[in-house]
TIZA-988182 format. One line per 4 residues: number of its first residue (from 1); their letters; for each residue z, y, x of C-alpha. Coordinates in nm, 2 decimals, padded with zeros to 4 digits, m for minus. Example, Ala and Ser with C-alpha at 12.3 -4.5 7.8 and 13.67 -1.06 7.14 Angstrom:
residues 2
1> as> 00.78/m00.45/01.23 | 00.71/m00.11/01.37
//
This chain:
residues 388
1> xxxx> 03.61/00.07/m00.70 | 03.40/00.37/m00.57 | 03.30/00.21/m00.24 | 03.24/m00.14/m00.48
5> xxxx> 03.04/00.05/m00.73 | 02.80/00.23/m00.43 | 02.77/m00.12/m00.21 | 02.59/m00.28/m00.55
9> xxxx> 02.40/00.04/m00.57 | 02.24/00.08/m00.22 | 02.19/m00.32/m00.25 | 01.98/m00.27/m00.57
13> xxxx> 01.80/00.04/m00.44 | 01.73/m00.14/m00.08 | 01.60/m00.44/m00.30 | 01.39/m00.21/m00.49
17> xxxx> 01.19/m00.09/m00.17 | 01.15/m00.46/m00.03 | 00.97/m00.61/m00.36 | 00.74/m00.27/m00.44
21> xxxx> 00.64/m00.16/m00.13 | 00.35/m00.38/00.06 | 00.44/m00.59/00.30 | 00.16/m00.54/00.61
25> xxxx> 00.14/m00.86/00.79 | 00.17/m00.95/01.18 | m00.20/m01.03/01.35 | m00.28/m01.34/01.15
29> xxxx> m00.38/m01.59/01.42 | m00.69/m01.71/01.31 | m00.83/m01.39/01.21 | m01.24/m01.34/01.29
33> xxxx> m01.19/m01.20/01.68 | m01.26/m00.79/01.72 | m01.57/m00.81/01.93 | m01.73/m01.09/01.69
37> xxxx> m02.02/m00.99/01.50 | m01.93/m01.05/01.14 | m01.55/m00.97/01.33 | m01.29/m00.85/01.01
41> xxxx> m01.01/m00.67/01.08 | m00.67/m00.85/01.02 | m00.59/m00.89/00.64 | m00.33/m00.72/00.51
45> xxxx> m00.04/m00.93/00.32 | 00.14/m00.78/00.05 | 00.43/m00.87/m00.18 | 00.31/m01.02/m00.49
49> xxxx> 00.51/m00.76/m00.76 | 00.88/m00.86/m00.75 | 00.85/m01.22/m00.64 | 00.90/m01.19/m00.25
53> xxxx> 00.62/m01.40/m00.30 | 00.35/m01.28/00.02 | m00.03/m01.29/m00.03 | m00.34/m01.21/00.12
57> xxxx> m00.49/m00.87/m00.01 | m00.86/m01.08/m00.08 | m00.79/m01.44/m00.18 | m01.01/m01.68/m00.30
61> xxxx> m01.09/m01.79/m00.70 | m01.29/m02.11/m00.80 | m01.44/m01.93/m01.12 | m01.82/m01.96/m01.12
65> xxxx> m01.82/m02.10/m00.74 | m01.77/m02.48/m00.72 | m01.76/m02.76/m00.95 | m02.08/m02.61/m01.19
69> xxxx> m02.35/m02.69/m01.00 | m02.48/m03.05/m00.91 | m02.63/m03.02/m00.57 | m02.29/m02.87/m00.43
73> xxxx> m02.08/m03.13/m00.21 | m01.69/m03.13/m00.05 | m01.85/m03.03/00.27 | m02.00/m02.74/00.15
77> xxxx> m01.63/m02.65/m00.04 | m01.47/m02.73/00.29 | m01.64/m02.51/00.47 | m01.62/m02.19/00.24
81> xxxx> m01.23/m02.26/00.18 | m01.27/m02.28/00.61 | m01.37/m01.93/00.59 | m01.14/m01.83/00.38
85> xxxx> m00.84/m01.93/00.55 | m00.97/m01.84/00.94 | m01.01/m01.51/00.81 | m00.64/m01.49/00.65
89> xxxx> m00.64/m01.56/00.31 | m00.38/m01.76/00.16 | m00.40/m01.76/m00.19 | m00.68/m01.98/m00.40
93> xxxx> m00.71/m01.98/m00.75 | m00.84/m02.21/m01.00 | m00.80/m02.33/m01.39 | m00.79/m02.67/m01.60
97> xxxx> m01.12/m02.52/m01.75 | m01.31/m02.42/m01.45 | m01.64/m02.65/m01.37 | m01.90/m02.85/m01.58
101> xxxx> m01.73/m03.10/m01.71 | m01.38/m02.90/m01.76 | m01.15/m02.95/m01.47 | m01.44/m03.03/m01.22
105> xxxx> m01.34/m02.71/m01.00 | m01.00/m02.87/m00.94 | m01.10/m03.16/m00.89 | m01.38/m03.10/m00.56
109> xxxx> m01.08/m02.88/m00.51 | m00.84/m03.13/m00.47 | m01.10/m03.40/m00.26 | m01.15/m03.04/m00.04
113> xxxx> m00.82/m02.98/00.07 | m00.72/m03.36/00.09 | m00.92/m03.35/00.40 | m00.83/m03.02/00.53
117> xxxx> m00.48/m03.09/00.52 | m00.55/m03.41/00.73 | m00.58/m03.52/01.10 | m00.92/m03.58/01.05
121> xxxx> m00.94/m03.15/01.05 | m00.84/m02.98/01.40 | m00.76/m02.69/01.22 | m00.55/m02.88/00.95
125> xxxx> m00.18/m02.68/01.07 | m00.37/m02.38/00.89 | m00.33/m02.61/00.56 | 00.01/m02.70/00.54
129> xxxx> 00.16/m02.65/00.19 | 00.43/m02.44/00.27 | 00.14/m02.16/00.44 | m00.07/m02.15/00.14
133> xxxx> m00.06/m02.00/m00.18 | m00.21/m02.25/m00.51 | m00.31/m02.16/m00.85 | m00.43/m02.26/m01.16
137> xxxx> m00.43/m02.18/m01.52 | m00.37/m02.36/m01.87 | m00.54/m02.31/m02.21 | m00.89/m02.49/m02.26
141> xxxx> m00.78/m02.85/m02.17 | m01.01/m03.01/m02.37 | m01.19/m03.02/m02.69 | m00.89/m03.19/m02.90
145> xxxx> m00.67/m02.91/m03.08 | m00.33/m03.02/m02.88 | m00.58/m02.98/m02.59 | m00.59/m02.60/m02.60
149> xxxx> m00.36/m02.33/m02.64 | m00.02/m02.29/m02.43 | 00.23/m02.50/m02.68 | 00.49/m02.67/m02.49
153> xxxx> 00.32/m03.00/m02.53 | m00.03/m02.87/m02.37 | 00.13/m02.70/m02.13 | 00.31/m03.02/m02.00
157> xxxx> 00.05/m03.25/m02.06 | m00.20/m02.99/m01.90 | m00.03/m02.91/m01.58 | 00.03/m03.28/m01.48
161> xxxx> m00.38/m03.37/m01.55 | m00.46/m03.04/m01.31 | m00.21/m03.18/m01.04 | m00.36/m03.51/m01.00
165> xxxx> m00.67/m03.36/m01.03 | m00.60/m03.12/m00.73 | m00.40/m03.40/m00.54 | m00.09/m03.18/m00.54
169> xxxx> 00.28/m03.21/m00.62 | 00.35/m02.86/m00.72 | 00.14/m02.57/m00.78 | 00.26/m02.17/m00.65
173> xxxx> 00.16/m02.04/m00.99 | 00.03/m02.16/m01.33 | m00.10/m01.90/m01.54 | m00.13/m01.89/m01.94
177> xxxx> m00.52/m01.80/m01.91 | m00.49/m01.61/m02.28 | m00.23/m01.53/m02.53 | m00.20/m01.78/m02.77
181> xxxx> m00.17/m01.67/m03.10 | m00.07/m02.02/m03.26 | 00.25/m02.07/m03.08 | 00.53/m01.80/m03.02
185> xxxx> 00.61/m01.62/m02.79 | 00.97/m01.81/m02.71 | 00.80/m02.12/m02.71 | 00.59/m02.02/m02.49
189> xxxx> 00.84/m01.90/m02.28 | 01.05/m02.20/m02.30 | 00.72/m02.43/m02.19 | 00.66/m02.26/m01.85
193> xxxx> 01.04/m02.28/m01.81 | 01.01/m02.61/m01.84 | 00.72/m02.62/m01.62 | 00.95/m02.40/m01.34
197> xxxx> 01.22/m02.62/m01.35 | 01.09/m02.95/m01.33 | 00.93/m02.83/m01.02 | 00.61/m02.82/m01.14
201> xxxx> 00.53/m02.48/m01.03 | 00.77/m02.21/m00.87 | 00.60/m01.87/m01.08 | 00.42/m01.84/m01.42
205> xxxx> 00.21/m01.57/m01.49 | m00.06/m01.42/m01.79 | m00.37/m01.38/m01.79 | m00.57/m01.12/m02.00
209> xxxx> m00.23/m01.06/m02.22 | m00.19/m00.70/m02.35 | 00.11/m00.51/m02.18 | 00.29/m00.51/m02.56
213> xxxx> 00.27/m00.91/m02.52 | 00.37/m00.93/m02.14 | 00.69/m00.73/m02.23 | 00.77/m00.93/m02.51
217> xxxx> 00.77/m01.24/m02.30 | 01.00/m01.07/m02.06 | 01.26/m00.99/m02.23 | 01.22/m01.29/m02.51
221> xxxx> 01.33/m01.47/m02.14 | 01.56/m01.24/m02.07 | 01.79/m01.25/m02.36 | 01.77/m01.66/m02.35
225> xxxx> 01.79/m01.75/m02.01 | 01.40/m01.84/m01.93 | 01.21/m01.74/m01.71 | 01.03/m01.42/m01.71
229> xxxx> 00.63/m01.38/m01.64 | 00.61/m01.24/m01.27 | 00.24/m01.20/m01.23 | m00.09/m01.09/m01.50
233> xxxx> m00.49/m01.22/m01.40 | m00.70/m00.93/m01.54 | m01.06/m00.80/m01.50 | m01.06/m00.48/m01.27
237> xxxx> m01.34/m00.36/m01.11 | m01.54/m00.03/m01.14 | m01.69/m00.05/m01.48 | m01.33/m00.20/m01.64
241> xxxx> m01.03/00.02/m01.55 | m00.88/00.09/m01.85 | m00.62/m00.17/m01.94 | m00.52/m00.20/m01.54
245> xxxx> m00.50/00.11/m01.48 | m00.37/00.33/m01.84 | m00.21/m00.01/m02.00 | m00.08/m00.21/m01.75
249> xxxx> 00.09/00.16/m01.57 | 00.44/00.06/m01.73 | 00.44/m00.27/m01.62 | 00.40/m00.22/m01.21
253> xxxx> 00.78/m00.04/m01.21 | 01.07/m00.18/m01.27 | 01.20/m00.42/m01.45 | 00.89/m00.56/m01.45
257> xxxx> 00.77/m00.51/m01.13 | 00.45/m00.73/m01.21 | 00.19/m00.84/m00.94 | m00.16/m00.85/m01.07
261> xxxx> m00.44/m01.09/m00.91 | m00.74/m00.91/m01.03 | m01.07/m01.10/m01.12 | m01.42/m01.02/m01.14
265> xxxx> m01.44/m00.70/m00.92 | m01.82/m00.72/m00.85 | m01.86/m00.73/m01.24 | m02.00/m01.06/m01.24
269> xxxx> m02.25/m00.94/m00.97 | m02.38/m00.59/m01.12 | m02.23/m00.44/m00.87 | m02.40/m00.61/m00.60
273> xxxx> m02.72/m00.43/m00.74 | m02.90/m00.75/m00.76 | m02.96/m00.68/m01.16 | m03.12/m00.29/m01.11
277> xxxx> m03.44/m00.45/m01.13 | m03.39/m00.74/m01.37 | m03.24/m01.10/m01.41 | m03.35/m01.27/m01.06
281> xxxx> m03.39/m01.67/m01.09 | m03.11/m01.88/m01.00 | m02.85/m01.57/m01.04 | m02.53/m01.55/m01.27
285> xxxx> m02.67/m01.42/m01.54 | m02.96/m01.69/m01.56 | m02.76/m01.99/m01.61 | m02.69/m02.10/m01.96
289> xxxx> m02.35/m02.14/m01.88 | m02.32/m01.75/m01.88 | m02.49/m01.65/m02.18 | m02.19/m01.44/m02.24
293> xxxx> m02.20/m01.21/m01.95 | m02.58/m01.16/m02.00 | m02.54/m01.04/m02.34 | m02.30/m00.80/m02.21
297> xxxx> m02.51/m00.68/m01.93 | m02.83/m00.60/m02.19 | m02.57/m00.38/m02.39 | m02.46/m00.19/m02.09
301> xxxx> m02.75/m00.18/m01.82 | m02.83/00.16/m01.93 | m02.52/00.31/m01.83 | m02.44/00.08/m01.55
305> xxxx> m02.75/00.08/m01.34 | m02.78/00.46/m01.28 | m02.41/00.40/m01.14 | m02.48/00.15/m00.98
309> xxxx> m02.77/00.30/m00.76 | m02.51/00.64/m00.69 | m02.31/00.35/m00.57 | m02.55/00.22/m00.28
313> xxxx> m02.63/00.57/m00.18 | m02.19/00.60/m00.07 | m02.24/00.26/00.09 | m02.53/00.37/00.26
317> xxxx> m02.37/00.68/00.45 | m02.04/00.45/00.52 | m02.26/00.16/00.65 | m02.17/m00.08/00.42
321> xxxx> m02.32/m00.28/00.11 | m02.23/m00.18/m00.21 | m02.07/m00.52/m00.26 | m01.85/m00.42/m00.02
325> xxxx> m01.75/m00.12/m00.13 | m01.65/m00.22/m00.47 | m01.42/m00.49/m00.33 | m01.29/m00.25/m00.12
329> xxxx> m01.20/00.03/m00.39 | m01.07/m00.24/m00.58 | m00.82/m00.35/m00.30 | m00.71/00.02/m00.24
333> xxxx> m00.52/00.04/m00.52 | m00.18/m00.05/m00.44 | m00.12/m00.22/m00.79 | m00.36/m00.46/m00.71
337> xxxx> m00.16/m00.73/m00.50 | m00.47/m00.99/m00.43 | m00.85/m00.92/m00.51 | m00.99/m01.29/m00.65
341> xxxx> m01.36/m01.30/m00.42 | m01.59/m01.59/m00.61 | m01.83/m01.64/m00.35 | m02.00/m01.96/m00.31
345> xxxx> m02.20/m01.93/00.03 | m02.03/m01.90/00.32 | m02.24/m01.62/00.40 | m02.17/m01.42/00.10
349> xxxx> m01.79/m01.48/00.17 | m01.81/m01.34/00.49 | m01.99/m01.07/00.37 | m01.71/m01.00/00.11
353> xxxx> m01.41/m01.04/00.38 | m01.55/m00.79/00.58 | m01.45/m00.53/00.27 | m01.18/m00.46/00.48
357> xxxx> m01.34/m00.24/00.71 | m01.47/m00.03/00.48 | m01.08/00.05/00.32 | m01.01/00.26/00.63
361> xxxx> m01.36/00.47/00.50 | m01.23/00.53/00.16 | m01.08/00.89/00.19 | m00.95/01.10/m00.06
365> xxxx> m01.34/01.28/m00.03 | m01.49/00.97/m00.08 | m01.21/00.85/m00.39 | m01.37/01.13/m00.53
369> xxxx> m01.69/01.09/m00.48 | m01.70/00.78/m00.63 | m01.54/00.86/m00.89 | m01.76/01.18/m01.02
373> xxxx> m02.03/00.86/m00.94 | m01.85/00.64/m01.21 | m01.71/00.90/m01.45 | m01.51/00.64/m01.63
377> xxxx> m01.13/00.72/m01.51 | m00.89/00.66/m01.78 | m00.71/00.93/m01.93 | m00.38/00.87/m01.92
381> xxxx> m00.14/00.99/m02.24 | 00.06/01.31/m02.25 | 00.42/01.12/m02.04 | 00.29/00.93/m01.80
385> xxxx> 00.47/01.01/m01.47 | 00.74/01.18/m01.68 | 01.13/01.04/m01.75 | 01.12/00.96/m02.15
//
C-alpha cells in the first residue's frame, strides 16, 4: 500500500515539473545563422501551461497585420510568415473577426500557407501540420445575433466557416475571444467540448476572461466531464500589468496550470516611441479602423510618453530599440508562454525576433531599472505567496 501510495506520488510530482517548468528547445534548424547580420539567437520553446503542448517563446498574430489593408498581396504574407518560421516560431494566431471584411485575415491566411505547405516552396518540410502550431478565435462572426457570442450553435457554425476559410482540417487552439454573458458558462463549456471532440481543434482557450470566470469554467468541466480551458489571450505589456500579473497569479499553479499567449506587448505601437511626437500618417492610430486605441492614447499620452522616453534611454546603453526591449521584458516573465508579435513588414519582424538578444541583457539591475522607469508594478494582496 505504502510503496503504491508513494509510486502515484512521485508520478504526480515528476508530472508536475515536466508541464511548469520551460522546455528549452534543441538548435532549431532554420534559425538566422550566428555570424548573420540581423543573426537571432535560437528561440527558446516552452511548454504551453499544462498542455505538453511546445511553443515558440515569440509567435506570430494576424491582429492589425494582414487582411485590413488593400494593397497587401499573398506574396507579401508569404514572405513575413517565411520569416517567422526560419527564425523558429511555430505558433500563428488569428480570429473569425480579424480583417476588413470579417474573416479576411484567415482567409489570405489560408491562400498563404496553401502554398507554403506545397512543392511549389523549397522550404515547404518547415510547414508540415504536425510542426506548427494554429490558432484562431470565435465571437464576432457576423453581424446576425446567432452570429456572435460563444453559444454552442456559433461556436459550431463559426469554427467550420474559419476552417474553410484557412484551408485547414483542424485547428491547435480555438479561443472564446470574450466572455459571453448571454450563454452560461456550462454551455459554453459543453460547445468547445464539442468542438474537441469532433476533432475540430485539440485545446480551447479564453481570451480577456476574468480569473473568477476562467475558474468557473474549469471546474464547471470538471464536475461534468468537459473539457477544461488550458490556455487565456490577454493584453500584457508595460503599461497593462495588472490583471496578468496580480489577477491571473492563481491561475499559473496548479490545478490550473494555464498558459497565457499574451497580445499587444508594444501597446499598440506606443512603445515603439513613434507617438512621443504625435500621430505620424499611415500609423495605427491614424486608421479609422482604430479609433478605439486613439482615444485611449489621448487619455494617457501624458503619463505614457515621459515613460516611454526613460525607456529609450535603457535601450540605448543595451544597444537595442526600445521596441525591442519591451518584447523582451515581456518574454522574461516565465508566465508568459508565447509573446503574439503583429508585425507586418518583414523588416519590422526581424527587428522584433531579434528581442531575443536583448533577454540575456535584462539583469536583475536592469529589472529594476525599468521598473522605477514604469512605476506601475502591481501590488499584490496581503497572501500571495502564502499557504491559505
Amino acid at each position: 500500500m505504502y510503496r503504491s501510495l508513494f509510486s502515484r506520488t512521485a508520478k504526480r510530482l515528476f508530472a508536475t515539473s515536466i508541464v511548469t517548468a520551460p522546455v528549452v528547445a534543441y538548435n532549431f534548424p532554420h534559425a538566422f545563422c550566428a555570424d548573420s547580420e540581423k543573426a537571432t539567437p535560437v528561440m527558446p520553446m516552452v511548454t504551453m501551461g499544462g498542455t505538453g503542448l511546445i511553443v515558440s517563446k515569440l509567435s506570430f498574430g494576424f491582429w492589425a497585420t494582414f487582411g485590413s489593408k488593400r494593397e497587401e498581396d499573398v506574396e507579401c504574407v508569404k514572405q513575413t510568415l517565411s520569416t517567422a518560421r526560419r527564425a523558429g516560431v511555430n505558433f500563428f494566431d488569428n480570429a473569425e473577426t480579424y480583417g476588413d471584411p470579417r474573416g479576411k485575415a484567415e482567409e489570405i491566411m489560408g491562400d498563404a500557407l496553401e502554398w507554403l505547405r506545397s512543392d511549389e516552396n523549397p522550404e515547404s518540410a518547415l510547414w508540415e501540420r504536425s510542426k506548427i502550431v494554429i490558432t484562431t478565435k470565435i465571437f464576432w462572426g457576423g453581424d446576425d445575433i446567432n452570429e456572435m457570442g460563444v453559444s454552442r450553435k456559433h461556436i459550431k457554425e463559426g469554427l467550420d466557416k474559419s476552417l474553410t476559410r484557412m484551408k485547414l482540417d483542424y485547428v491547435d487552439v480555438v479561443f472564446a475571444h470574450r466572455p459571453d454573458p448571454l450563454t452560461s458558462v456550462e454551455e459554453i463549456v459543453r460547445g468547445f467540448t464539442q468542438a474537441i471532440r469532433e476533432g475540430k481543434a485539440f485545446y480551447w482557450g479564453t481570451s480577456e476572461w476574468s480569473a473568477a470566470e476562467i475558474v468557473e469554467a474549469y471546474w464547471v468541466a470538471k464536475m461534468n466531464d468537459l473539457i477544461p480551458p488550458v490556455v487565456e489571450q490577454p493584453q500584457y505589456n508595460l503599461f497593462t500589468r495588472e490583471r496578468f500579473e496580480k489577477e491571473y497569479d492563481i491561475l499559473y499553479k496548479a490545478p490550473y496550470n494555464m498558459g497565457t499567449t499574451i497580445w499587444s506587448p508594444l501597446a499598440s505601437g506606443v512603445l515603439t516611441g513613434k507617438y512621443n511626437r504625435g500621430i505620424p500618417k499611415g500609423s495605427r492610430l491614424d486608421q479609422k479602423n482604430y479609433q478605439f486605441l486613439l482615444n485611449s492614447f489621448d487619455k494617457e499620452k501624458a503619463d505614457r510618453i515621459p515613460k516611454v522616453e526613460k525607456l529609450m534611454d535603457i535601450a540605448t546603453r543595451l544597444d537595442c530599440s526600445v521596441t525591442q526591449l519591451s518584447i523582451a521584458w515581456c518574454a522574461n516573465n516565465p508566465n508568459v508562454s508565447t509573446v503574439l508579435l503583429g508585425s507586418s513588414k518583414v523588416w519590422q519582424l526581424e527587428e522584433n525576433l531579434a528581442s531575443l538578444k536583448v533577454l540575456e541583457k535584462l539583469t536583475p539591475e536592469v529589472m529594476k531599472e525599468i521598473e522605477e522607469s514604469m512605476d506601475n508594478k502591481p501590488k499584490m494582496p496581503w497572501h500571495y505567496g502564502r499557504t491559505l
